[in-house]
C-alpha positions in Angstrom: 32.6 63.0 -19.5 30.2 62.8 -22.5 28.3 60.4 -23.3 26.8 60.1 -27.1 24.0 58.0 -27.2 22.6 56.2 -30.9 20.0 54.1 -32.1 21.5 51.0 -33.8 21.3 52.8 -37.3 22.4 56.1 -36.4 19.7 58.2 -37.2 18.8 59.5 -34.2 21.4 60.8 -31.4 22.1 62.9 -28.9 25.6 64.3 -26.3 24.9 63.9 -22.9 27.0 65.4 -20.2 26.9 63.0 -17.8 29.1 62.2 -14.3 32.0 59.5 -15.2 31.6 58.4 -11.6 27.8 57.7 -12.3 26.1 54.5 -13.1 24.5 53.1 -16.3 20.7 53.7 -14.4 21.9 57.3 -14.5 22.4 57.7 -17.7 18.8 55.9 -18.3 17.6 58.8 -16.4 19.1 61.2 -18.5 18.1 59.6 -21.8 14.8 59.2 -20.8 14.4 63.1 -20.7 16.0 62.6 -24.4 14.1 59.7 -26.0 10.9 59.6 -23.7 10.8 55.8 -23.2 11.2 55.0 -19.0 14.4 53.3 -18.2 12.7 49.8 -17.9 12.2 49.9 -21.4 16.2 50.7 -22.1 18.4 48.3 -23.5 21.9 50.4 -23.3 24.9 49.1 -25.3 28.4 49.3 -25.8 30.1 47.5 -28.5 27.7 44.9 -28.7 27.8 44.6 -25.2 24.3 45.1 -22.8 25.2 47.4 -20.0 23.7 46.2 -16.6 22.4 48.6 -14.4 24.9 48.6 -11.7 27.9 49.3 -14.1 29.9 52.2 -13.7 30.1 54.5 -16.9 34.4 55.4 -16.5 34.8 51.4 -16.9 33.1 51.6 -19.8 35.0 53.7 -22.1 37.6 52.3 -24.1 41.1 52.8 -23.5 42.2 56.5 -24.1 38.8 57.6 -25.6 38.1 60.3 -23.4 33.8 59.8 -24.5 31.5 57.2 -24.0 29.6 55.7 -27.2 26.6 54.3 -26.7 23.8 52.4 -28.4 20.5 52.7 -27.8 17.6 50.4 -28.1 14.2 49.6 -26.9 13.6 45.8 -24.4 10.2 45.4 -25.4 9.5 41.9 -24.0 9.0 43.4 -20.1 5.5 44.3 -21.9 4.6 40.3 -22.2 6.7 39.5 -18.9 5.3 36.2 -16.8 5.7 38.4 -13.8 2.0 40.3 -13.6 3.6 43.1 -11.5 6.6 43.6 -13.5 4.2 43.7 -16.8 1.9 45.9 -15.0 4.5 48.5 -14.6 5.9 48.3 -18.1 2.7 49.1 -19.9 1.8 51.7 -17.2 5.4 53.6 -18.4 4.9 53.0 -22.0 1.1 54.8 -21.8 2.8 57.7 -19.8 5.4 57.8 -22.5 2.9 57.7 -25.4 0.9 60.0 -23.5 3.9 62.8 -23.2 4.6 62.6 -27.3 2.0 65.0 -28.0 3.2 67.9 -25.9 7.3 66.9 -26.4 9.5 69.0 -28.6 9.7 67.6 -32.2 13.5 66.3 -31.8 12.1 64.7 -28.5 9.2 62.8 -30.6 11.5 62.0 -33.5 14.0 60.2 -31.5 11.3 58.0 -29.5 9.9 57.4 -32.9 13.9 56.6 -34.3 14.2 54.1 -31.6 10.9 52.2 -32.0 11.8 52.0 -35.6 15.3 50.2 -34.8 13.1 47.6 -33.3 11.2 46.5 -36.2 14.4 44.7 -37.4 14.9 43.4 -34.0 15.8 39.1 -34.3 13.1 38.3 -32.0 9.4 38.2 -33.7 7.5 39.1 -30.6 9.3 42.1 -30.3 9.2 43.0 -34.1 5.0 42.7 -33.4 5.2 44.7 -30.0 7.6 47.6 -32.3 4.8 47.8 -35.2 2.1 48.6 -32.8 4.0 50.6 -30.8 4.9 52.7 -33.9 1.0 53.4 -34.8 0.4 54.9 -31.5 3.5 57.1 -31.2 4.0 58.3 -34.4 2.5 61.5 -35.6 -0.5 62.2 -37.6 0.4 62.3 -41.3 3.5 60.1 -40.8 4.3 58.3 -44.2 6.5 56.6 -42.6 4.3 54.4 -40.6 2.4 53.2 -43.7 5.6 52.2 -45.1 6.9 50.7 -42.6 3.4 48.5 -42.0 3.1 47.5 -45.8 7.1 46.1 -45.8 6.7 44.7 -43.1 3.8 42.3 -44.5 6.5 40.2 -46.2 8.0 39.3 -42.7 8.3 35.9 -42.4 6.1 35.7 -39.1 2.5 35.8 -38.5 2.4 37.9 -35.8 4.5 40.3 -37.2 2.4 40.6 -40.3 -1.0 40.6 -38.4 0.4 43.9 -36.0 1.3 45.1 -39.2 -2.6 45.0 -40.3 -3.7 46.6 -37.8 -1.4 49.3 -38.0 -2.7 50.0 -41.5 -6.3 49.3 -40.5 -5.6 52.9 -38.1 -3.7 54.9 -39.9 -3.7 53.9 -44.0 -5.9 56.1 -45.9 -8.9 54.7 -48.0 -7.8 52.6 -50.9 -4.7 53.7 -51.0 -3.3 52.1 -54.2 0.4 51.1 -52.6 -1.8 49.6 -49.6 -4.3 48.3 -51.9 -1.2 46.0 -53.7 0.5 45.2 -50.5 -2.6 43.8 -49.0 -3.9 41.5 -51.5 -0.1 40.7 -52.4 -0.1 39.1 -48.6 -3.6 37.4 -49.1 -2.9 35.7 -52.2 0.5 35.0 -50.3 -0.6 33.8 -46.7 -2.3 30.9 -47.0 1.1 28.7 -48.0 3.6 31.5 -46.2 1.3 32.2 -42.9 -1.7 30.4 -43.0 -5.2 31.1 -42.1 -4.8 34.0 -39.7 -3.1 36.2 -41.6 -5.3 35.4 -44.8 -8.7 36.2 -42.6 -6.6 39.6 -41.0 -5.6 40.5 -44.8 -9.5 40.5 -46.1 -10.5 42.3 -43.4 -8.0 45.1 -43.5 -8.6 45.1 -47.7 -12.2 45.1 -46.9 -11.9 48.2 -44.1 -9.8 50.4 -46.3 -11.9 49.8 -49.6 -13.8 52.5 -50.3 -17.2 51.6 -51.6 -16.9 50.5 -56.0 -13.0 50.0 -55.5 -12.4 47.9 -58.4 -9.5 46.3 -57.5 -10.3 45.8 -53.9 -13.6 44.2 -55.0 -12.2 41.9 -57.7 -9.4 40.7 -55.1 -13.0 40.2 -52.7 -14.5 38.3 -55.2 -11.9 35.5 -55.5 -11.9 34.6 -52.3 -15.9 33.4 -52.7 -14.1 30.6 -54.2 -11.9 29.9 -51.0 -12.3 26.1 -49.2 -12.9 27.6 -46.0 -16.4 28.6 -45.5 -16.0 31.0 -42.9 -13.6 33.2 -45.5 -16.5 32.5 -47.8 -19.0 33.5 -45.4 -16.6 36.6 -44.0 -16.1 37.5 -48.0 -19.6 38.2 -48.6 -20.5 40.1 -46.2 -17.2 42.2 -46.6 -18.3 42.5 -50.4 -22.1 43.4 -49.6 -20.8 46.6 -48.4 -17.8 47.4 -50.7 -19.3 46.6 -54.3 -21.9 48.9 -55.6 -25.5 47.5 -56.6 -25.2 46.5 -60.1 -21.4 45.2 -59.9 -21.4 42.7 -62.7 -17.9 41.0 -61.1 -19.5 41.5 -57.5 -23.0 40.0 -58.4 -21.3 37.4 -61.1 -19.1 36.2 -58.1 -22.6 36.1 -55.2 -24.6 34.7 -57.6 -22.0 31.7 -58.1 -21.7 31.3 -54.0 -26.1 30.5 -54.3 -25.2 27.6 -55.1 -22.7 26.5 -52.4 -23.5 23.3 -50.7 -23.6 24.9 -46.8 -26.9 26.3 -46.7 -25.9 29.2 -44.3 -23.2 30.5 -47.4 -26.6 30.3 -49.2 -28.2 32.2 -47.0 -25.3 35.1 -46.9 -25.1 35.3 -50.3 -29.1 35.4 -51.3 -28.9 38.5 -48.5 -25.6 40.0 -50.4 -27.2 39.0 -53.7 -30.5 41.3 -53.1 -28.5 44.1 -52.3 -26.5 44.4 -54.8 -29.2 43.5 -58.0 -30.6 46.2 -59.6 -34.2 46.6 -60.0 -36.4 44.4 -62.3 -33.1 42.9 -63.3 -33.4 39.2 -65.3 -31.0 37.8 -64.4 -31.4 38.7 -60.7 -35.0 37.4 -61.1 -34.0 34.4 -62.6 -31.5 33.3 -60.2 -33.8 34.4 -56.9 -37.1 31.9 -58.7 -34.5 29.1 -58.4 -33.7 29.9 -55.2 -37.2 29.5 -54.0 -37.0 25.7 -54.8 -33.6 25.4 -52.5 -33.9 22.4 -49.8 -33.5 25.6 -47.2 -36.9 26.7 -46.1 -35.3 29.6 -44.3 -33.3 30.8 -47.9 -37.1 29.8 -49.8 -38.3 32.2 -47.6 -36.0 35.2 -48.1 -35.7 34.6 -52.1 -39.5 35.2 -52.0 -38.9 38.3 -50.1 -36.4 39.3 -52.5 -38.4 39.0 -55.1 -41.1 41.0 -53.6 -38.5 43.8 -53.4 -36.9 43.5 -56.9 -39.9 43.7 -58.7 -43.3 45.9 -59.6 -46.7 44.0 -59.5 -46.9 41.9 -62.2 -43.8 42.7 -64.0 -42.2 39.3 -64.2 -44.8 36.4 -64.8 -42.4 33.7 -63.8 -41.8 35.1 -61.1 -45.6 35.5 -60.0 -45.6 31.7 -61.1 -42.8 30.3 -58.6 -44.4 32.8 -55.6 -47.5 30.9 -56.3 -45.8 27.5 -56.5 -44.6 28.4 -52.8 -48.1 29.4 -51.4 -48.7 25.5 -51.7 -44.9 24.8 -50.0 -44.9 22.2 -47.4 -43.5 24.3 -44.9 -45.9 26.4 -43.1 -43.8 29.7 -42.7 -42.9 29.7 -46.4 -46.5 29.6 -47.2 -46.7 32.7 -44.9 -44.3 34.9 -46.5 -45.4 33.5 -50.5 -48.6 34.6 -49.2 -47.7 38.5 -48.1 -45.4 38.9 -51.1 -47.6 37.8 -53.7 -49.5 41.0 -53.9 -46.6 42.9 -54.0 -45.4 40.9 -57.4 -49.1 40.3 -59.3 -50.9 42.7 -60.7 -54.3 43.5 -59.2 -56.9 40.8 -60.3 -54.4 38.4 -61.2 -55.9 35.0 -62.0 -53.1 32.6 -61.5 -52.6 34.4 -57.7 -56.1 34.4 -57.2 -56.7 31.0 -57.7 -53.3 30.2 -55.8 -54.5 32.2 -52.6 -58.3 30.1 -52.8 -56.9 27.1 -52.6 -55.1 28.0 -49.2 -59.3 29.0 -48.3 -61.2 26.4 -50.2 -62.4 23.8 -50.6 -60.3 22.8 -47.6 -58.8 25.6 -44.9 -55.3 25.4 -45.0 -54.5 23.7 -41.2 -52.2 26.8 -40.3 -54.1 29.7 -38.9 -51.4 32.4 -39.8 -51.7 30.9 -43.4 -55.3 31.2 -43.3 -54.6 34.7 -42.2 -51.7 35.6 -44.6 -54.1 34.2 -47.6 -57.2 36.4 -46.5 -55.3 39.7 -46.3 -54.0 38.5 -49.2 -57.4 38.2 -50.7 -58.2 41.3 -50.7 -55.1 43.1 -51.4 -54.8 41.2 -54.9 -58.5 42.1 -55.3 -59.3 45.7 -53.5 -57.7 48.1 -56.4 -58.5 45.3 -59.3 -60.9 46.9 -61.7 -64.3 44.9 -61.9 -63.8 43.9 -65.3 -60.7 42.2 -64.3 -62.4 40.3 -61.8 -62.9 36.4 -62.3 -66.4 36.0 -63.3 -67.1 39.6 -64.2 
């Protein structure tokens, strides 16, 4: 008798020859040299019906139909089965099946990847998640399909679903593609009432992986997100951003510079180290917002604006700036006198008065009580004086 064997939509089938005495295992056999997928992994229908292993294939056919129609699906829950043996052996047949879709004739390929495709529209969500990844790892190269498939199936109303989804596009979506680029900050404006949290975080960091570096819409979708209650999107946003936006990104910097102001002092912290990067050299606006940061209550973000500083600017290019490093050479906290100290040649000119008189008073008339200050302020010393010319000198 023959046996013709479908997915649920049709699009993939194939006429099997197969012996009416025979049982439905059998024909699992037979369609496993057809579709690939081991016969665990078979759900076989008939009208609706879930064949059983054990049935016999003549019983099956309807009254005077001489063939046997048949659908056929993929069980994925054996993969997340409570028995460890049984799950064992599912995933061991489904990487041997993966594994044979490279070297399998194209109608082979396309059928296994027919079959995992039916499943995406399964009823169950945990098998709708188990179909999506599936799909990434046995589809081909190149397949458009997979994409596709991934960004529509970021409306589904599940979480799971949406996050396999993610990472399917996270693999195999090109670099700000501009359909991903929608779909993805479509589901993060989206998630937080529809999903929540989980999907929101997955969503910026599959926007943030596929941006390529000055993506404008990418970057502006990034930037809102600063603004999110949750500090760790906050905190995740910014350092996403420090890598997408190019220096000099007025929405990018706008955004960062905002986010200096937060009232956690470790969001301050990543975004006076995302801030840096992205200012441009000698920048005023940079400078500005960097002096006020070295009067923050954080002696740990003081201590980094002064570094920043140090790196934005040319010696004594920016008096204010050479003012508030030499406010902080007097700061309370020991370690911020440190770095104010090492910095300050790198922002005065040679022979500056102000940091001259700033680094004595560290040395005279009393030692400051820290030796690495004392230190810091000697090396200092003589790097603000060594290439000063001697009419510059106080007292010359």
């Amino acid at each position: 008798m023959r046996a013709k064997v479908q997915t649920l939509d049709g699009s993939a089938s194939v006429d099997l020859d197969v012996d009416a005495k025979s049982t439905v295992a059998g024909l699992k056999e037979a369609c496993r040299g057809k579709w690939l997928f081991p016969a665990m992994l078979q759900k076989l229908a008939v009208g609706g019906t879930v064949l059983q292993d054990s049935d016999v294939l003549e019983s099956l056919c309807a009254a005077g139909e001489p063939d046997l129609v048949v659908t056929f699906s993929l069980s994925l829950s054996v993969l997340e089965d409570v028995d460890d043996y049984l799950r064992y052996e599912a995933h061991q047949a489904l990487d041997q099946a993966t594994s044979q879709l490279e070297n399998a004739f194209a109608e082979c390929a396309e059928r296994a990847v027919q079959a995992v495709i039916g499943c995406l529209l399964d009823a169950e969500a945990g098998n709708r998640r188990l179909a999506m990844r599936i799909l990434g790892d046995v589809a081909p190269p190149g397949d458009t399909r997979v994409v596709d498939l991934a960004c529509a199936a970021l409306d589904d109303e599940e979480p799971q679903v949406v996050c396999a989804a993610m990472e399917v596009l996270a693999k195999r979506a090109p670099p700000s593609d501009p359909a991903v680029t929608d779909a993805l900050i479509a589901c993060m404006v989206s998630s937080p009432l529809k999903h929540g949290e989980d999907v929101t975080f997955a969503a910026v960091r599959t926007l943030g992986s596929l941006a390529r570096k000055g993506d404008r819409k990418s970057i502006d979708a990034l930037c809102a997100g600063m603004k999110d209650p949750n500090s760790y999107m906050r905190m995740l946003v910014l350092d996403i951003v420090s890598v997408v936006a190019e220096p000099g990104d007025k929405v990018a910097v706008a955004a960062v510079q905002a986010c200096l102001k937060d009232f956690q002092g470790n969001i301050r912290l990543k975004a006076l180290e995302t801030f840096a990067k992205l200012s441009v050299e000698a920048d005023e606006n940079a400078v500005a917002a960097l002096i006020e940061c070295t009067r923050d209550v954080n002696a740990k973000l003081r201590c980094r604006a002064i570094i920043a500083l140090g790196k934005l600017l040319a010696p004594g290019a920016n008096e204010s700036a050479i003012s508030a490093v030499c406010a902080a050479v007097a700061d309370e906290e020991e370690d911020v006198r440190c770095v104010a100290l090492e910095v300050l040649p790198e922002v005065a000119a040679p022979g500056d008065e102000q940091a001259l008189e700033a680094v004595r008073l560290r040395l005279e008339p009393e030692e400051d009580p820290d030796a690495d200050v004392l230190e810091a302020a000697r090396d200092a010393l003589t790097a603000i004086t060594a290439q000063a010319p001697f009419s510059l000198l106080p007292g010359s």
